[in-house]
N, C-alpha and C positions, 0 to 999 in steps of 0.2 A: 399437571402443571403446564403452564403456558413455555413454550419455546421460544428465545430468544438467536437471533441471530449474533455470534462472537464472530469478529475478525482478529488474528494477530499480525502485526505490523513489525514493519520494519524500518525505524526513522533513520536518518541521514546525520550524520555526525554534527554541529552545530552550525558550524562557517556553511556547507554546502546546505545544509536546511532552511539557515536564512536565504542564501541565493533562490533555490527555489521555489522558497515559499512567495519571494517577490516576483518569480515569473509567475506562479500561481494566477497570485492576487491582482496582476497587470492582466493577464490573459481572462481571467472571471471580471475585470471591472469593463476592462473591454466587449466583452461579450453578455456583458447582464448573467452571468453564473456566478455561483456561490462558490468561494474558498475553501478550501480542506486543507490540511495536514501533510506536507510531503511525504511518501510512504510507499514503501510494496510491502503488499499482503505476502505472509509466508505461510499461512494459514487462516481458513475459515470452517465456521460448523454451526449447528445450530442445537440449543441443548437448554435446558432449563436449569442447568446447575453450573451458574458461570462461577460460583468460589471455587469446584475443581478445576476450573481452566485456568483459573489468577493463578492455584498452586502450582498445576504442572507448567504454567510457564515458565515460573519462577524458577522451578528446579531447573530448566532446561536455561536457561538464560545465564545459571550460574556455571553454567558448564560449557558454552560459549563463546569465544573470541570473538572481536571485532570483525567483521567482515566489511572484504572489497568486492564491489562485482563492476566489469569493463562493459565500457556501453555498445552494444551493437547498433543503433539507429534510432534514430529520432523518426516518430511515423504518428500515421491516422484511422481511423476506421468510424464506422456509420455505429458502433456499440458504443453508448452513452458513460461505460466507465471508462473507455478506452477511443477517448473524441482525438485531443492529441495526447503521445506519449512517448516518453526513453524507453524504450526494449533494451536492456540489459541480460549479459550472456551468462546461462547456469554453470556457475563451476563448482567444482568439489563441497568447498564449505558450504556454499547454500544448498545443494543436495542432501549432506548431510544433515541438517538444521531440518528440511522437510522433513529427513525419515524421521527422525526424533519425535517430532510432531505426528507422524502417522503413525511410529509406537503407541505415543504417551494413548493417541484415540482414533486406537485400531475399529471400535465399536461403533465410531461413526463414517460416511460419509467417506471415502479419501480424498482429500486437496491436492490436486497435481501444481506445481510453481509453476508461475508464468511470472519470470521476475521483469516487470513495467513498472513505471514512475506516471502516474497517469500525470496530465499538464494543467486539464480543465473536463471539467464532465460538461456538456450541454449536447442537447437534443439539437435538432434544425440548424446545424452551423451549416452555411455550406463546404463542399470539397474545394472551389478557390481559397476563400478563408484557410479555410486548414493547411492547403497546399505549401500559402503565403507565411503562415506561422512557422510552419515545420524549417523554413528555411531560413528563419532570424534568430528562430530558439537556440540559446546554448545551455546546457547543461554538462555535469563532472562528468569527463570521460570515463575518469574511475572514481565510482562512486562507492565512501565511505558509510558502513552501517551500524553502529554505535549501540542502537537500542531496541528494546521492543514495548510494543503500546498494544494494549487490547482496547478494542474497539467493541460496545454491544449498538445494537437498531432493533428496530418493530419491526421494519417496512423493504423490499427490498430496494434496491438502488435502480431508478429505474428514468428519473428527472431530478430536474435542479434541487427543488424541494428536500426530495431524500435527505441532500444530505445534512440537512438542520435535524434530522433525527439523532444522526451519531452522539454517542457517550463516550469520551475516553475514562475506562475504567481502572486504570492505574500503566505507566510507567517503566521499563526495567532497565538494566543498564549492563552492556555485554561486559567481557571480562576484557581487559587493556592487553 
């Protein structure tokens, strides 16, 4: 069976989702880039059997609080998932939320957290652009984490394009 790429996300509480999704969508209209989904990945893997991954997320999701994670810096780099981004600091609860997730699929792969809010993917920005963004951008200092969304793709992330591949595969919702 063919392999599919799953990511598990982690979306932003509502009010702060729409804020960002509008820096999103200003920063890709600006830039000729494509819009995503505000999100940090808390896991990814690649596996040909995403119904066990809808399950164990679910389980794992019903067993989960809401999480807050504090922002450490707004930044940039030349890697096209990470053009601009919030760097958010790991603390306890998202720690824990990874190991769960490296239980549930000890069998694959392990995901190490890099908790980031990416801003805009694009290839070829320059470092002034970037420089210039990073210092108008505002974003939650403490940022609220509500839900999780699995994500499946073909292709890896690599240009703008990619990301019209993504599938949101369903939904979940932490516990209040």
């Amino acid at each position: 069976m063919k392999k599919i790429s799953v990511s598990v996300w982690l979306i932003p509480e509502e009010y702060q989702r729409k804020l960002l999704q509008e820096t999103i969508n200003t920063l890709s209209n600006r830039y000729g880039a494509f819009s995503f989904i505000p999100h940090i990945t808390i896991y990814h893997l690649e596996t040909s059997d995403v119904g066990s991954v809808i399950a164990a997320t679910e389980m794992i999701a019903k067993n989960t609080k809401v999480l807050s994670l504090n922002l450490n810096k707004i930044s940039y780099s030349n890697v096209f998932t990470k053009t601009l981004f919030a760097q958010y600091e790991i603390n306890p609860d998202l720690k824990r939320l990874n190991i769960e997730f490296k239980k549930v699929f000890s069998d694959f792969p392990q995901y190490e957290i890099n908790p980031h809010l990416s801003l805009i993917y694009k290839n070829n920005m320059s470092d002034n652009d970037k420089l210039e963004e990073i210092q108008k951008i505002k974003v939650p200092h403490k940022l609220v984490l509500d839900s999780l969304m699995i994500i499946t793709r073909n292709s890896s992330i690599a240009q703008d394009k990619d990301v019209m591949d993504w599938k949101s595969i369903c939904k979940l919702h932490l516990v209040e």
